[in-house]
C-alpha positions in Angstrom: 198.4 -165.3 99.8 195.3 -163.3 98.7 196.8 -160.6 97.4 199.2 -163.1 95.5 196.4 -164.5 93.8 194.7 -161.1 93.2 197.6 -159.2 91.9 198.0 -162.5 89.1 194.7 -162.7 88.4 194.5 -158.5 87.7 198.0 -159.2 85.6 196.9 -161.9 83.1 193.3 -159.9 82.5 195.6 -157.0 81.7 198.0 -159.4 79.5 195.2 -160.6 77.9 193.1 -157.4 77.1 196.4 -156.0 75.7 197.2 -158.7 72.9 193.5 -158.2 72.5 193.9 -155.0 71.4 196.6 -155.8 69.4 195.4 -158.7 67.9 191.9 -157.8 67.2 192.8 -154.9 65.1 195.6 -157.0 63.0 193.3 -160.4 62.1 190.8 -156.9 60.8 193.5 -155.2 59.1 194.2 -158.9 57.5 190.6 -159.3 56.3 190.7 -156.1 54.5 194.3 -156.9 53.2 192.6 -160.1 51.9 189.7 -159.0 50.8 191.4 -156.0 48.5 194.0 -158.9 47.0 196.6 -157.6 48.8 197.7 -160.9 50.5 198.2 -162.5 47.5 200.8 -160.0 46.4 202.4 -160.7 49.4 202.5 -164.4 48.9 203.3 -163.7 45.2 206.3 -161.7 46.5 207.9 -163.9 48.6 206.6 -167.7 46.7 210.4 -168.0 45.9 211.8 -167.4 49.2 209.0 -170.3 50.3 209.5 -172.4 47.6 213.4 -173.0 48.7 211.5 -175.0 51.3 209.1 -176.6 49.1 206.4 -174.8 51.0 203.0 -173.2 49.0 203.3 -169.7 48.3 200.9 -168.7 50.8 202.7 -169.9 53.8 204.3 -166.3 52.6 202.4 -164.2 54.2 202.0 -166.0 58.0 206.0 -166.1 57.8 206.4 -162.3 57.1 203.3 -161.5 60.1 205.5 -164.0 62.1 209.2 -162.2 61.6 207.9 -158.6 61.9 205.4 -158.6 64.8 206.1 -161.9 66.5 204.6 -165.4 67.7 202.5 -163.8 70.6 200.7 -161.3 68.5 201.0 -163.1 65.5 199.9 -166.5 66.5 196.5 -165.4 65.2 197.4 -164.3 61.8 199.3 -167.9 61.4 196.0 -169.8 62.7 193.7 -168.2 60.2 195.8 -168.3 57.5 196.5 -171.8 58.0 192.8 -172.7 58.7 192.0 -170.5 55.3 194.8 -171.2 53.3 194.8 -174.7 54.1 198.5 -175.1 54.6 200.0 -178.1 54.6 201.5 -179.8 58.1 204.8 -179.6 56.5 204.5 -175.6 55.7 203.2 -175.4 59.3 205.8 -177.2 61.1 208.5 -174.8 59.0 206.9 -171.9 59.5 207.6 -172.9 63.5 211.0 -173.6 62.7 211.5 -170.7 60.9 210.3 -168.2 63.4 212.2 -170.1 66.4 214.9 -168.5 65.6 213.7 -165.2 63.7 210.7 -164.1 65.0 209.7 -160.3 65.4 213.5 -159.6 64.4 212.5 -155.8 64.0 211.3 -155.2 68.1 213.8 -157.6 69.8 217.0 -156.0 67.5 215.9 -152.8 68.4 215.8 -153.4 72.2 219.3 -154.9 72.1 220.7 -152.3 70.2 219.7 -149.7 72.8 221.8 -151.9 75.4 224.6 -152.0 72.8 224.5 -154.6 70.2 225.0 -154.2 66.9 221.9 -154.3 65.4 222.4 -155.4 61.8 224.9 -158.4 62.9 221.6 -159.3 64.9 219.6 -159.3 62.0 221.3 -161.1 60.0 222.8 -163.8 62.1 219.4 -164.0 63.2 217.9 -164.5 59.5 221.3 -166.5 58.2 220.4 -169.1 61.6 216.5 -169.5 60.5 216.9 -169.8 56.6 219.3 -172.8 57.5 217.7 -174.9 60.1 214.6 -174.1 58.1 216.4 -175.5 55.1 217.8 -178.8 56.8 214.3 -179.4 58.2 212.6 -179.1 54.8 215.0 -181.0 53.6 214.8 -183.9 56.4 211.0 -183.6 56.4 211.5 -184.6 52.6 213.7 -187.8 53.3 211.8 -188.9 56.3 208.5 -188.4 54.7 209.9 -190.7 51.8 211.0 -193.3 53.4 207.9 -193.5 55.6 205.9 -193.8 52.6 207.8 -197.0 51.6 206.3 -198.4 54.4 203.2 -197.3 54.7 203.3 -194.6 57.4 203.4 -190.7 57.7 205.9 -188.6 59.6 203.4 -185.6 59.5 200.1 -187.4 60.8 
């Protein structure tokens, strides 16, 4: 039982010292991104693909961090840039929805195409799947928050 608890307890502090590394490093990399202006081209760049959503342009950026590295190591980029960017509950809740379905598209297509799969029908089912149910919920989100308004409540609080 000992060593049960030993070998766990070794295993997370190695879990956690390696998204540590990873992590670290990226939220730096994003401040010097930020600081240079860079991160506002990148929420320039894709402000349309955000707008279908009727999301601000700079829930951009934590969407792109979110489908090329992933929610475990890119769960700090979204905080900050929703703590600094001020994003909207709604943006937040479809950046989530978004990434449910495509989230670090580039490492997990990769894997299965070394088992076998084709790797762009992967992709883009995978992208085609998230644009949609991100799109219904924007658009439900919309209606619901409407209608709650009438009376006096707020879906998103």
């Amino acid at each position: 039982m000992l060593s049960i608890l030993k070998e766990a307890a070794v295993g997370s502090f190695l879990s956690v010292k390696q998204i540590a590394f990873i992590v670290i490093p990226l939220m730096v990399f994003m401040e010097i991104l930020k600081d240079a202006g860079i991160l506002d081209k990148v929420a320039n760049l894709f402000s349309p693909v955000v707008k279908i959503y009727g999301m601000k342009k700079e829930s951009g950026f934590p969407l792109v961090i979110g489908i090329i590295i992933g929610l475990s190591y890119g769960a700090g980029v979204i905080f900050r840039s929703a703590r600094d960017d001020k994003l909207p509950k709604k943006d937040l809740y479809l950046i989530t929805y978004f990434l449910v379905c495509a989230h670090a598209v580039f490492e997990d297509t990769a894997i299965f195409m070394a088992i076998g799969a084709s790797g762009i029908l992967l992709l883009v089912t995978r992208l085609i799947a998230a644009a949609f149910f991100t799109y219904l919920a924007s658009r439900l989100i919309k209606s619901e928050t409407l209608i709650k308004s009438d009376t006096g409540g707020n879906m998103l609080d």
